[in-house]
N, C-alpha and C positions, 0 to 999 in steps of 0.2 A: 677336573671335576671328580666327584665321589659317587660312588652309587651306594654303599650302604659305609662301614667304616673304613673295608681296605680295597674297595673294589678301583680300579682305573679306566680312565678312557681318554680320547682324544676331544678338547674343544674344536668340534664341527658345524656349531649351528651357523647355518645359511644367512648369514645376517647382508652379504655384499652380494646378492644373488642378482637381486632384482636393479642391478646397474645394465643388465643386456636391454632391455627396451630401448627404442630407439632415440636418445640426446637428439635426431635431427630432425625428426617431426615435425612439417610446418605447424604453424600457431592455429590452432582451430579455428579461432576466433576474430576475425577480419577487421583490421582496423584501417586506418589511413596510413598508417604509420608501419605497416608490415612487415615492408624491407629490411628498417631499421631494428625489429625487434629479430628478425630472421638473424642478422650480422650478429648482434648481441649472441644470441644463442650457439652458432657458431663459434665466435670468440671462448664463451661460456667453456665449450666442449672443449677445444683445445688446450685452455690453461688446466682442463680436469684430466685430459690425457697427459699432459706435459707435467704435473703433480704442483701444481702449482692454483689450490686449490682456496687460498683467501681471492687470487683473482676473477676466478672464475664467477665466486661470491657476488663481486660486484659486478660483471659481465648480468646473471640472472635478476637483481637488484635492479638494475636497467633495465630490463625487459617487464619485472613486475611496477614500477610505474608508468610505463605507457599499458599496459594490464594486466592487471590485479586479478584477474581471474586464468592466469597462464599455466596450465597443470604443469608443461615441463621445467621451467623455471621454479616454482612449486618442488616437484619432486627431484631433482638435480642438485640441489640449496637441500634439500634433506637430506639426500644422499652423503653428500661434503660433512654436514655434522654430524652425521651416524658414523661416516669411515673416521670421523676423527673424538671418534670418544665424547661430542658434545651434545650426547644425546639429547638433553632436556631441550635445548634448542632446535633439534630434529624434529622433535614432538609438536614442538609451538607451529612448526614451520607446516608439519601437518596436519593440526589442527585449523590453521590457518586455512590451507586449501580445502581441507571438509565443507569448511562455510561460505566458503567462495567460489569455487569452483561447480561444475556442474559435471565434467568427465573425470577419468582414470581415477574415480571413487576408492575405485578397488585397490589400484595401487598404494594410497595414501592410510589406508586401513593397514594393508600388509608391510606399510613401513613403519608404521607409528607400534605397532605388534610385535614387531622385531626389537624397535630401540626399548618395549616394557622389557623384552625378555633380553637383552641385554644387561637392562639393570635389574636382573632374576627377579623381576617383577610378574609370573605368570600368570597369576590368576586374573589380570588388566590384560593380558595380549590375548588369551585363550578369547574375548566377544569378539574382538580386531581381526584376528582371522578369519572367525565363524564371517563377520559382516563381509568380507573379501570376497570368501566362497559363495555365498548367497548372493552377492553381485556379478560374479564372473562364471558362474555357472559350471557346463560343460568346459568352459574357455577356461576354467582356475588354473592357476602356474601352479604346476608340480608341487615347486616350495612351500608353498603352503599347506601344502599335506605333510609332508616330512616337518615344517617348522610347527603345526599344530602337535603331532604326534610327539615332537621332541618337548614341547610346554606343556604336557599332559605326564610324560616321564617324567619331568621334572618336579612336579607336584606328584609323584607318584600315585598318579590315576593309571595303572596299570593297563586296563581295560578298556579303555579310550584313548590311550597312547597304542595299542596295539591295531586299533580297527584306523587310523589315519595313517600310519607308517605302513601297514599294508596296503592302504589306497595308494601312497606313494608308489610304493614297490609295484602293484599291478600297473602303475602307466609305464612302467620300462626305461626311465629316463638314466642310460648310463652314462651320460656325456657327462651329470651331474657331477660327478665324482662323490654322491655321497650314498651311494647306493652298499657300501661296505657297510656304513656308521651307523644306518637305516636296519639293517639287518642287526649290528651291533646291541643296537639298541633292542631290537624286536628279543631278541633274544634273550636279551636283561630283563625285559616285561615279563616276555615265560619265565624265567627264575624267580624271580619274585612273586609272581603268582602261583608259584608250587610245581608248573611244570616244566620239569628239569630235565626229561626227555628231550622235549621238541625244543628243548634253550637250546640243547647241546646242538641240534639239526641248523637251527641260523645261526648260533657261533660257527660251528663248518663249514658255514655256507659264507662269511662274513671274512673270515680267514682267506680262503679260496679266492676271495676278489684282491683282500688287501692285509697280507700276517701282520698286522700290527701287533706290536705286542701286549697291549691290552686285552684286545683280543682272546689272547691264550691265557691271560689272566685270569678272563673272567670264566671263559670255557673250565678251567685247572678248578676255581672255586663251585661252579655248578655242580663238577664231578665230585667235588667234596660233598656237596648234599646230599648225590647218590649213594654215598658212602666208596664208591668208588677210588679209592686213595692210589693205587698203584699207577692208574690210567691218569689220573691228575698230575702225577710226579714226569710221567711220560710225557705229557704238556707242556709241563714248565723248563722241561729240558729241551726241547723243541723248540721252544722260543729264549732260551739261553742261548742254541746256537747261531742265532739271528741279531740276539740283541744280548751278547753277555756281559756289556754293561751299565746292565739295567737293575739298580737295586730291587727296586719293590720285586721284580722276577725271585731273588734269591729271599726275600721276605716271604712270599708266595710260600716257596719251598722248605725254607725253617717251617713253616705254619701246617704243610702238610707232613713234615718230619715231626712235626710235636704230636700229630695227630696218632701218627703208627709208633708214638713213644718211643722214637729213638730220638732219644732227645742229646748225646752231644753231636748227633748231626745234625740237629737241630742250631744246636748252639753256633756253630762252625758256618752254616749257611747266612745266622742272622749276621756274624759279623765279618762276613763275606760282603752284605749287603752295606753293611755301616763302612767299609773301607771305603767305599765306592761312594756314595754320599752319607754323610755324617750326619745331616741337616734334613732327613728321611722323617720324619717324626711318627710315623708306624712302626717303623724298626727303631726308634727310639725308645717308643713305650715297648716293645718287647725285650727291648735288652734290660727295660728298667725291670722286666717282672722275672725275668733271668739270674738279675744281681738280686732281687728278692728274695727268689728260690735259694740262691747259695748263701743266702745272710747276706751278704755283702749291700749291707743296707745305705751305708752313704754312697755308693757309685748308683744305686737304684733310683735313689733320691735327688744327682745330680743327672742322672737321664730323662727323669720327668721335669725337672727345671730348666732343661734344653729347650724341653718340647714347650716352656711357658714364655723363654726367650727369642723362641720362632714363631709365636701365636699360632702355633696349629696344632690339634687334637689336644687344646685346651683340657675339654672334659673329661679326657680320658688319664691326660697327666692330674690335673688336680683330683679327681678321682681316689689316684693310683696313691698321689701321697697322703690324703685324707685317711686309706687306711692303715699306710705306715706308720701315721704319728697317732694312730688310733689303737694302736698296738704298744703306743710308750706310754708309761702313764702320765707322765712330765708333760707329755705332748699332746696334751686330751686335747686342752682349748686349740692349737694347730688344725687336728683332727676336723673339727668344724667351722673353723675359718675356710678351710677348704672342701670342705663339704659346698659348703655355701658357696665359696667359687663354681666348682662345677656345675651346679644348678645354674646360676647367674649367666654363665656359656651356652649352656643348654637344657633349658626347662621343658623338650620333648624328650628326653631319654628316660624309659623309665629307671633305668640302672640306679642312675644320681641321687632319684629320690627313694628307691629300696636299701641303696647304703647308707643313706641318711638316718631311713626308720632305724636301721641294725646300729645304729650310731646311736639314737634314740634309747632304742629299747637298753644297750647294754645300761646307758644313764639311767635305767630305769623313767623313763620319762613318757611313760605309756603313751600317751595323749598325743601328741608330737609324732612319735613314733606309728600309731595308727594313722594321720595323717598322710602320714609318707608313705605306705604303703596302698593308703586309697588310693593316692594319686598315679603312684605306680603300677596300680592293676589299673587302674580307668586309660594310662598309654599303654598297657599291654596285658588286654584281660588273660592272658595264657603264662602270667608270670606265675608257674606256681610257687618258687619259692615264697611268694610275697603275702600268698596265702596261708601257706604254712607257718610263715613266722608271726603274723595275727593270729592264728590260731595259741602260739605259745605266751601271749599277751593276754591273751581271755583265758589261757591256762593259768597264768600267772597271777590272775587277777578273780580264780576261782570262780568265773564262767564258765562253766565247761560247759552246756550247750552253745552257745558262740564259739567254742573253741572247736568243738568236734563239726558245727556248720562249717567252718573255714576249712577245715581239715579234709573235710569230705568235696571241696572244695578243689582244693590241690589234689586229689585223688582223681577228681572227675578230669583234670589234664593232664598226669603221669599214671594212670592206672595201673603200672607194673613197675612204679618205683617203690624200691623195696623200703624206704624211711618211710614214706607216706602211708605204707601201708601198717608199720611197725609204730610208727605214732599215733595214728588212728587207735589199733589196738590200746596200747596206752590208756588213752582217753576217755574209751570205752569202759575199761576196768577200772580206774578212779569213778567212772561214774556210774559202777555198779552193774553196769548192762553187762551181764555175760555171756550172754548169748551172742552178739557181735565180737565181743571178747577172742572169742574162739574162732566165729569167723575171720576178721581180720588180723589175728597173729596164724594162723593156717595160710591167709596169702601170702603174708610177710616171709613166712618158715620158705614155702614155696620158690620164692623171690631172691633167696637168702643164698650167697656161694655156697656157704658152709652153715646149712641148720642146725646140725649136731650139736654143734656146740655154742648156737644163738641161745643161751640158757635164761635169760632174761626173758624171752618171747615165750619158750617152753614153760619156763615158770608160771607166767600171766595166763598162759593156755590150761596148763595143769590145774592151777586153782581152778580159774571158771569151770572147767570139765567137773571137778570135784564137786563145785556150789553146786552145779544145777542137777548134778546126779549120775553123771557119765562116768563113772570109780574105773571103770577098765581100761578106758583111752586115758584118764589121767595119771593112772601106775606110768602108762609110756611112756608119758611125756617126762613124768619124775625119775622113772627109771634110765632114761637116755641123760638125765644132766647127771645123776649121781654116778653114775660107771665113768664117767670121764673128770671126778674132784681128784683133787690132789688133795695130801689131809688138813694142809689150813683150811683149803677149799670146804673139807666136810667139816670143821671144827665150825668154820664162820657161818656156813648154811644146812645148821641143825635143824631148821623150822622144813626142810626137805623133804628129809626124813622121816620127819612123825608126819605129815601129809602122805607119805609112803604110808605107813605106818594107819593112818585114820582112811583112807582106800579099802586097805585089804582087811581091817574091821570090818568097815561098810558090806563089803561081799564074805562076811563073817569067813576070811580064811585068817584064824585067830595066832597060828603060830608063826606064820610070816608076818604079823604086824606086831606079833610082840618081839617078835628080833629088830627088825627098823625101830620100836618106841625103845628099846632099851639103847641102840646105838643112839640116837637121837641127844636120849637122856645121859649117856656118857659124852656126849661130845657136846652138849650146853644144857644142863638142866632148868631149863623157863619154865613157864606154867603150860603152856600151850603143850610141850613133851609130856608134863608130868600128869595132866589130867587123862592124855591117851594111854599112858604106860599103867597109871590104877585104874581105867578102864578095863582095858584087855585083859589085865590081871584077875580082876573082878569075875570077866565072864568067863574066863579058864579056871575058876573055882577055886584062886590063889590068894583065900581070904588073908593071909600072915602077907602075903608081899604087898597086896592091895592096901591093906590099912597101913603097911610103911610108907608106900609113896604117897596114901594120903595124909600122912602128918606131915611128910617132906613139902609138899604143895601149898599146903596151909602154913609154913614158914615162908615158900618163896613168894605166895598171895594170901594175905590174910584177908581177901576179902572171901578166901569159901572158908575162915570159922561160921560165918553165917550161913555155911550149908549149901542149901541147891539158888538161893535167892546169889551168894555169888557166883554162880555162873550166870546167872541172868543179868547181874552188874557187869563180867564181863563180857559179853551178847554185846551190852550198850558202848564195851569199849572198841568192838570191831571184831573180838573174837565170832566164830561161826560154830555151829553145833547143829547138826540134822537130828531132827526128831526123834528116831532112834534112838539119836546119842543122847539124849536131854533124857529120854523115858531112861532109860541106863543111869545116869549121872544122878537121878531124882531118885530112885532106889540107894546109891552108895553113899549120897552124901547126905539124908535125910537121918 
C-alpha cells in the first residue's frame, strides 16, 4: 500500500482476526435434531483446521438446512470465502445471517466490514463497524477499533482515524500483534495532519515494537518535512543495516541526497536502488527525470514506458512524458495524448490538470487552459503556482484586474516568494497604480539574493517613485542600475539616464541633470532625451544650445512643429511630464 506517492507500509489489516471465537459452540437454538447438527459442526471444524475448506462448506450446508437461523454455520461459511478471496460470496453469506438470525449480530457486521475493506471499499465498511460497536458495547473486539481507525486512514479522514487507533492502543491488546502497525499508522495520521513532532514520537514508538523497514521510511520522510535532512539520512542508514536489500530505502536516500543537492550521490543511490529491483517504478520515474536532466531524453522516455509496462505510477510516467514531447514541437499532439492519459489514471491529482492548463496556455487556448487550473486549485486550493499562471492569462488577455486578483492570490499562499512578489509589481505598473508599484517591487528587492543588480524591479520602482513625486529615492534606485551598465548596457538603456536626468531638474540641481541629459543624448538621441536636454538648457539660460536641441527634437518628432500642443499629443502617447515641467515646456516652445 501507498500513503501518499512514495511513502510504504506493510499490508496488516486484521481481516482473519475474528476466526478466534469459538467453531464449538453448541447450537443456541434447540431442535430435535441437535446431535446431528452438533457432528456437522464438528466435522465443519476439522476439515477448516485440516485446510480443507470446500469440505468444511458442505459440513455447515448441513447444518443450515436442519437451521437456517445457525449463526455459527453462518459465520464459519464466511470465514472460508473471506480467507479465500471470495468475498462477494462472504457478503451474501452475511447478509444472509443479518436477516435470519437473531444473535452474534455483531459478528456478521464486523465480517461483512472487513470483506468492503477488502475490496478497498471503505466508505460501505466504516456504518458495519460503527453497527458492531453499538451492539457489542463495552464487549467490542479490539479489531474493530484498529480495523475502523485503519478505514478512516484509508479514506484519509485523518482525524477519525486517529481517535479509533488510540482507542485500540488504550485497550493494551499485545498478543494482537498489530500493535506496531497501529502505531505505524497513528503516526502517519500526525504527518499528515501537520504534526510532524508527535509523528516522529509513534514512529519511535512503532519501531521499538517492530523495525520494519517502512517504518524508518516513513519516520526518514517526516524528518524531511522538518527540514531535518541529516537526521533523516541517519534513518535510512539505520534501516539499510537491517534491510540492505531494500530498494525503496536507497530511493529514500537519493531523494534526501537531491534534497541537500548533492546530487551525484544522489544519482549513485537511485541506481543502487534500480540494481536491486528494476521493476521499482518510483525509482523508475526518478531515473527518468535524471536522464532528463542530462538530456539523455530517449533512456528518460524509455524509463517512464517501463513504469506504463508495469501499470504502476501511471500518472506520474504519462505525466513525465507529456512534458517531454511537449518540449518537441513535432511532438505537440503526443504532448496531449498523454496529458489526457494522465488525467484518465487519475483525475484527483491536481498536478495532471495544471500541466494540462500550462499545455493549454502555451496553445494559447486560453479557455481550456482556465479550466484546468480551476480544477486544479478546487483539488488543492494552496496550488499557488495555478494561481499565478491565471493570473498571466488575464494578463495575456489585457485583464489586468483579474489578473492582479489571481496574483494577489498566490501571494496570499507564498508571501515571501520573491516571483509573486516581482509579478505583482509588474501588474501593478501596467496598470498604472504606483503607489503599489513601489510597494511590491520593495518586497520583491527585499526577497531578492541579489537586489543590485535586479534592475528590472529598480527600474519599475524608479519610475513610480518619480510619477508620484518621490525624485530622491528615485535618483537611488536609477543610480544603483547605472553604476553597474556596461557600455552596450548604457548605449541600450539611454531612457535611464534622462530619468536621472528629469529627477535632479525636479529638485532643480540643474548641473547634474544637464550632465546625465547630455550622456543620455549622446548615447540615443529620442525625444524623451531631447526635450530634457533643451529643458535644462533653457533654465541655465543656454538660450543658443536650447533652440539647437529644439530644432534637433522637431526633426526627431515633428509633432512639437505644433509647439506645446505636441507635447500634449505626446502626454496621449504615454509620455509623462510634471506640471512644472509642462509650465517650462509652454514658455520654450510657444
Amino acid at each position: 500500500m501507498k500513503l501518499k506517492n512514495t511513502i510504504r507500509f506493510k499490508i496488516t489489516f486484521l481481516f482473519l482476526i475474528f476466526i478466534t471465537q469459538s467453531v464449538f459452540a453448541q447450537p443456541k437454538h434447540k431442535k430435535t435434531d441437535d446431535q446431528l447438527i452438533t457432528d456437522y459442526l464438528h466435522k465443519g471444524y476439522d476439515y477448516q483446521v485440516n485446510k480443507q475448506p470446500d469440505l468444511a462448506v458442505i459440513e455447515y450446508d448441513k447444518v443450515l438446512k436442519l437451521d437456517s437461523t445457525n449463526p455459527t454455520a453462518y459465520y464459519n461459511t464466511a470465514l472460508i470465502y473471506a480467507n479465500s478471496k471470495q468475498t462477494l460470496k462472504a457478503i451474501a453469506i452475511c447478509d444472509k445471517a443479518l436477516q435470519l438470525c437473531t444473535e452474534d449480530l455483531a459478528d456478521f457486521y464486523r465480517t461483512k466490514a472487513n470483506c468492503y475493506s477488502d475490496l478497498h471499499q471503505f466508505e460501505e465498511s466504516l456504518p458495519l463497524f460503527h453497527k458492531a460497536l453499538l451492539l457489542e458495547g463495552s464487549e467490542a473486539d479490539d479489531n474493530t477499533y484498529y480495523n475502523l481507525g485503519y478505514s478512516y486512514f484509508k479514506l484519509q479522514k485523518w482525524e477519525s482515524a486517529i481517535v479509533y487507533l488510540n482507542k485500540y492502543l488504550e485497550r493494551g491488546d499485545e498478543k494482537s500483534g498489530s500493535v506496531s502497525d497501529a502505531l505505524f499508522f497513528l503516526a502517519t495520521c500526525y504527518s499528515e495532519s501537520g504534526d510532524d513532532n508527535k509523528a516522529i514520537q509513534y514512529f519511535d514508538q512503532a519501531i521499538a515494537k517492530s523495525p520494519h523497514y517502512s517504518y524508518y521510511y516513513n519516520k526518514a520522510e517526516t524528518l524531511m518535512n522538518l527540514n531535518k535532512k541529516d537526521e533523516a539520512l541517519k534513518v535510512i542508514n539505520q534501516a539499510l543495516v537491517n534491510y540492505p536489500d531494500k530498494a525503496d530505502l536507497y530511493f529514500k536516500k537519493s531523494q534526501i541526497y537531491t534534497s541537500l543537492k548533492q546530487t551525484e550521490k544522489a544519482k549513485t543511490e537511485l541506481k543502487h536502488g534500480y540494481e536491486i529491483d528494476s521493476t521499482n517504478t518510483n525509482i523508475l520515474l526518478d531515473m527518468g527525470v535524471i536522464y532528463k536532466h542530462d538530456n539523455q531524453i530517449d533512456m528518460a522516455i524509455t524509463m517512464y514506458k517501463k513504469c506504463i509496462e508495469l501499470k504502476d505510477n501511471l500518472s506520474g510516467a504519462y505525466g513525465n512524458l507529456a512534458l517531454i514531447y511537449g518540449d518537441i514541437e513535432l511532438k505537440r499532439d503526443s504532448a496531449l495524448y498523454y496529458f489526457q492519459k494522465a488525467l484518465s489514471v487519475d483525475n484527483k491529482n491536481p498536478i495532471n490538470y495544471y500541466n494540462m492548463g500550462n499545455y493549454y496556455r502555451e496553445e494559447k487556448k486560453y479557455d481550456l487552459a482556465l479550466e484546468m487550473y480551476a480544477k486544479a486549485i478546487e483539488l488543492k486550493p494552496l496550488l499557488s503556482a495555478a494561481y499565478t499562471n491565471t493570473a498571466i492569462i488575464y494578463e495575456d488577455k489585457k485583464d489586468l484586474k483579474k489578473a492582479i486578483d489571481f496574483a494577489l492570490k498566490a501571494l496570499d499562499i507564498e508571501p515571501d516568494d520573491y516571483y509573486a512578489n516581482s509579478y505583482l509589481a509588474s501588474l501593478y505598473f501596467d496598470s498604472t497604480d504606483y503607489e503599489n508599484t513601489i510597494l511590491y517591487t520593495t518586497k520583491a528587492l527585499r526577497l531578492s539574493a541579489n537586489p543590485n543588480i535586479d534592475h528590472l524591479l529598480l527600474y519599475k520602482r524608479g519610475v513610480s517613485r518619480q510619477i508620484v513625486g518621490d525624485y530622491k529615492n528615485a535618483l537611488h534606485d536609477y543610480l544603483d542600475i547605472v553604476k553597474r551598465y556596461s557600455e552596450e548596457e548604457k548605449k541600450e538603456h539611454a531612457d535611464v539616464y534622462s530619468n536621472i536626468g528629469y529627477c535632479y531638474m525636479e529638485d532643480d540641481q540643474l548641473q547634474a541633470s544637464l550632465k546625465y541629459f547630455q550622456e543620455a543624448v549622446n548615447y540615443k538621441p529620442e525625444i524623451d532625451q531631447l526635450i530634457g536636454l533643451f529643458t535644462v538648457q533653457y533654465l541655465l539660460n543656454d538660450k543658443a544650445g536650447s533652440d539647437k536641441t529644439v530644432s534637433k527634437a522637431k526633426k526627431v518628432e515633428p509633432k512639437l512643429k505644433q509647439g506645446y500642443k505636441g507635447i500634449e499629443q505626446l502626454e496621449k502617447d504615454g509620455y509623462f511630464y510634471t506640471k512644472k515641467h509642462k509650465d517650462i515646456l509652454q514658455k520654450i516652445l510657444n
